[in-house]
N, C-alpha and C positions, 0 to 999 in steps of 0.2 A: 225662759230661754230655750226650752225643749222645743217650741214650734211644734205643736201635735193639736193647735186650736186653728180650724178655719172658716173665715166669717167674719161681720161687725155685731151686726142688730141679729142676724142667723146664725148663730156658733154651732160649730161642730166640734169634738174634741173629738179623738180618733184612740183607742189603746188596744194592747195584743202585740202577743208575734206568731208568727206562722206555723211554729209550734210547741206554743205556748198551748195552755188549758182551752182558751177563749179568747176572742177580742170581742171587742165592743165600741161604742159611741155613746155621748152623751151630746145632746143637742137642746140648745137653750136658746129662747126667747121666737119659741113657736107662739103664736098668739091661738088663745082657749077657744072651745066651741070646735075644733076641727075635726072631721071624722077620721078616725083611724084606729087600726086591729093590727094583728099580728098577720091577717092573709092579704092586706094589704100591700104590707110588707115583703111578702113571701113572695107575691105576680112578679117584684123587679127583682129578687134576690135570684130565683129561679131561671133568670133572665143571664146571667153572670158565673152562675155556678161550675164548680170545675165539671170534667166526667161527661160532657154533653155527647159526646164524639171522640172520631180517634185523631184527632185537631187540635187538640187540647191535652191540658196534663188530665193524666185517670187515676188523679188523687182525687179519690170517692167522699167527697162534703155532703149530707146531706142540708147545710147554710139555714137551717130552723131557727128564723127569728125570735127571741123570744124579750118581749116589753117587758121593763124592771119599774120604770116610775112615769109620771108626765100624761097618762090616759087615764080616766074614767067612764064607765060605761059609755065607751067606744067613743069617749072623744077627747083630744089632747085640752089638759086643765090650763095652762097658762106657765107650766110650774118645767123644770129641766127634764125632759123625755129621754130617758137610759136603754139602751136594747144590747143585748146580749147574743152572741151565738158561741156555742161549743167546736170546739176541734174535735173532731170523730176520728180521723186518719188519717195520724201523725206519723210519721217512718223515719223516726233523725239517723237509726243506723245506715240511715243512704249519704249520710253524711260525715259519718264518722272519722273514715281515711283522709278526707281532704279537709278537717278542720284547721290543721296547720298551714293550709297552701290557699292563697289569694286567688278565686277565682277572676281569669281576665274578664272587663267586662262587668264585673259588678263590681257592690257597695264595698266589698271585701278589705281591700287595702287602704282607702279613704278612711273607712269607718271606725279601724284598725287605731289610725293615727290619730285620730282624732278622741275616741273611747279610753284608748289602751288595751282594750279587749271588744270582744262582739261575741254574738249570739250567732254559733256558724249554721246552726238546726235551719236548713231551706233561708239564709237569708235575714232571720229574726223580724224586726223590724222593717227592713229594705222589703220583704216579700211586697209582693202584690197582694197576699191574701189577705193584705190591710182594706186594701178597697172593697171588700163585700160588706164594709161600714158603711161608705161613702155612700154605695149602693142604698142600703138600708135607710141612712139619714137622706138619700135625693126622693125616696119614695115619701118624706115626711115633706120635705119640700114642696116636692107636685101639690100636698093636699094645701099647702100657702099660695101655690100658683094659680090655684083653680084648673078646672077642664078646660078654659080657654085658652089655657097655650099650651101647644102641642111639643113635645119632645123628642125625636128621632135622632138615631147615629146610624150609619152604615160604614161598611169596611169600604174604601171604593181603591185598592192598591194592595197586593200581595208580594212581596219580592221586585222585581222589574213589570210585573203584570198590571195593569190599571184594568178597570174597565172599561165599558162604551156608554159615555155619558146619555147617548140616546136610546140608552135602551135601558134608563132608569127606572125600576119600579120599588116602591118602597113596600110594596106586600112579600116581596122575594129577600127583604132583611132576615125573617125570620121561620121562611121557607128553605132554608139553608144553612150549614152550621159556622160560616164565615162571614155573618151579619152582611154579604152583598147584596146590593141592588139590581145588579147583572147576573141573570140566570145561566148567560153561555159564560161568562168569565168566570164562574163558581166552579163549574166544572175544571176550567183549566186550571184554577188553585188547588184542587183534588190533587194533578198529576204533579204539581208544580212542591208541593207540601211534602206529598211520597215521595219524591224523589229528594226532598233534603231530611229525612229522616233516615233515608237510607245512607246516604254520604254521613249523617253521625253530622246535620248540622241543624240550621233554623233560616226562617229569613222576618223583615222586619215587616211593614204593613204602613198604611192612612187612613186616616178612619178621619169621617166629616160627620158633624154635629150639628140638625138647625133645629130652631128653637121655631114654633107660629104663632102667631097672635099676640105676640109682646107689645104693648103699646108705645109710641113716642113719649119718648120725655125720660126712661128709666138711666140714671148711669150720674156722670158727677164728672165736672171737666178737669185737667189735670192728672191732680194725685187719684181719683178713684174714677177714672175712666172703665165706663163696660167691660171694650173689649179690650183693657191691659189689665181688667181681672179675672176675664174669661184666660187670656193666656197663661197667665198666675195659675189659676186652676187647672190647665190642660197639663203644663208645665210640671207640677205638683206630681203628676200621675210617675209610677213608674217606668222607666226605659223610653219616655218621650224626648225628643230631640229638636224637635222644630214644632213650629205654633202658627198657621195664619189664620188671618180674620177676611172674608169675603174672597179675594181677588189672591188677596197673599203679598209671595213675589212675583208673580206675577202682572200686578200692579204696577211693577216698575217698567214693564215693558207695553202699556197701555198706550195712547197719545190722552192727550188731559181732554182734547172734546169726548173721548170717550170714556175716561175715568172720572167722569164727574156726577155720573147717575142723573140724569135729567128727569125734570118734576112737571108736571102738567094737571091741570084741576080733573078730576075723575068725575061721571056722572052724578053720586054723591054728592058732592060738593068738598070735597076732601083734596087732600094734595094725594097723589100718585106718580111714583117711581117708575120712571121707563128700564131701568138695570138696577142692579144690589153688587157693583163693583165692590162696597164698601164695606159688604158683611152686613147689613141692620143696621150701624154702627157711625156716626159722623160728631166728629166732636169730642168723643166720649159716649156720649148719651144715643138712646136708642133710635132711630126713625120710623120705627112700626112696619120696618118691612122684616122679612125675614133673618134672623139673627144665624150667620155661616162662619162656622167656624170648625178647623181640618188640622189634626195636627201626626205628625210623623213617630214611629215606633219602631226603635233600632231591634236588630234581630236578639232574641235569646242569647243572651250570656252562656248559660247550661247548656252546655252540648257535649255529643259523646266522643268527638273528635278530640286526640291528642293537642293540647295548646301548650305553648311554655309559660311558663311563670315563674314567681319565688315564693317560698316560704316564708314564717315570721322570722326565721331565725339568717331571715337576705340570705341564701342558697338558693341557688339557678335549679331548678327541680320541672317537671311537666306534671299538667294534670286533663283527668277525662273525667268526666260527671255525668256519673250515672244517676238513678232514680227517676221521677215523674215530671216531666216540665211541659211545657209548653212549645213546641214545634215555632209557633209564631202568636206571642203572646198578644199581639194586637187584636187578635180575633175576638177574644173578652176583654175588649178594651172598650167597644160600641159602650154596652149596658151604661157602662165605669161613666162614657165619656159624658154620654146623658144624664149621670146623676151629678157629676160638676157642675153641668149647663145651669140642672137646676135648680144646685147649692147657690150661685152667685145669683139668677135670678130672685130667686126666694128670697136675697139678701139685698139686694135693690130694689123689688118692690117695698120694702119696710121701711129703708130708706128713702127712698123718693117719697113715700107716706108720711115720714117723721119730719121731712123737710115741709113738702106743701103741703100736707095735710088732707 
């Protein structure tokens, strides 16, 4: 009943709180022979981690993988793969004052009602610092995916600022501390970020996720459709509020000769897509084109501006939250979103295995 397992045939268990000792994962039903080390791990965790920038919270992780079971001599046995990371710098006395009072905006008063109590230290559970699991276990994923599919996220929306789609480059992801693909709209997120740090606020972000080389055929019609388990996963994430798949809502404003993706025989001899309205995605199941999917990330709860709220004890009271947060937490949400991508991936290829063999 706790829900903290995600996956069929690819399980993930998720445990920790944000400033607990440790969290960790446990991931079950990796199939043996696969190569994998702890600096494996470490490329995507690094990828994620707090402290990058002044962009981000300067809660100083150093997020040091460390494997507990499931590898031998650098290759996963067949057997539940455990990995561990420590909490280095944990600060609950930034929490201290406001344990009584329901931050707006977050888990706080839900979780309240529902527990009877909660773990007020950054969030507990609710933190987002649960996902540098997620991270951990999508790095064990990719090794089930193979090098032939490619995984990228980029930020492409900051507060009301978008980018310029034509001036997409995906090497400028990682040239930047706001995973964007637009090198001039990076800049204006610069002014756009200082200037709601200084107001004592946040703003919220979109981050888009595509997947390469996925073959036709992966997903399951109905109940285990693709992409209504890519949204599942996107959904999952912290502070996400919206989910599309290819087009989106967008889609609704299409005309149907043009929302149908037209197919034509390729040199190859193969079928080929003239558009990818659909995301990769038709049916459920995948079409071998590129898998798109973008989902929305409401602004920071934690801000240092005066909000009203109540206490437990239902008293009208205000509260300001201080400590380490995240300006706009979506910006280490790219890594996040890539290793959902390719949690459910990794969990369809096994499945579409188990089915047709």
């Amino acid at each position: 009943m706790s829900h903290n397992t995600f996956g069929h045939l690819f399980r993930v268990t998720t445990w920790g709180e944000s400033h607990g000792p440790a969290i960790g994962c446990v991931v079950d039903g990796c199939p043996p022979g696969l190569p994998l080390d702890e600096d494996w791990l470490q490329h995507w965790l690094d990828r994620r981690k707090p402290g990058g920038s002044r962009f981000v919270t300067q809660r100083r992780e150093p997020d040091t993988a460390q494997i507990q079971s499931g590898v031998f001599e650098g290759r996963t046995t067949g057997h539940p793969i455990g990995v561990v990371i420590q909490n280095e710098d944990t600060r609950s006395k930034d929490y201290s004052d406001i344990k009584d009072k329901w931050r707006p905006g977050h888990a706080d008063y839900p979780w309240d009602r529902k527990y009877g109590f909660r773990d007020y230290r950054g969030g507990g559970r609710s933190s987002a610092r649960e996902t540098a699991m997620r991270v951990a276990a999508g790095g064990i994923a990719r090794r089930v995916l193979g090098a032939g599919i490619v995984i990228r996220a980029a930020v492409v929306q900051i507060g009301p600022r978008a980018i310029d789609r034509q001036s997409w480059d995906w090497d400028q992801t990682e040239a930047n501390p706001f995973w964007g693909p637009d090198a001039e709209t990076a800049k204006l997120w610069e002014e756009d970020l200082d200037q709601a740090r200084s107001d004592g606020s946040s703003l919220g972000a979109v981050v888009e996720v595509v997947a390469h080389g996925v073959p036709a055929g992966w997903g399951a019609p109905v109940y285990a459709k693709l992409d209504a388990e890519l949204a599942n996963a996107m959904m999952s994430l912290p502070a996400v509020k919206g989910v599309e798949i290819g087009a989106g809502f967008a889609a609704a404003g299409l005309d149907g000769r043009v929302a149908a993706d037209e197919m034509r025989l390729a040199d190859d001899g193969t079928a080929e897509f003239l558009t990818n309205h659909n995301g990769g995605v038709l049916g459920g199941v995948s079409t071998g084109q590129d898998i798109v999917c973008r989902f929305a990330v409401k602004a920071t709860s934690s801000i240092h501006s005066e909000r009203r709220t109540l206490n437990r004890d239902m008293q009208e009271t205000t509260i300001s939250v201080k400590g380490r947060h995240d300006p706009c937490v979506g910006i280490r949400a790219a890594p996040v979103a890539e290793a959902m991508m390719a949690l459910v991936l990794a969990d369809h290829k096994l499945r579409h295995r188990g089915q047709i063999g």
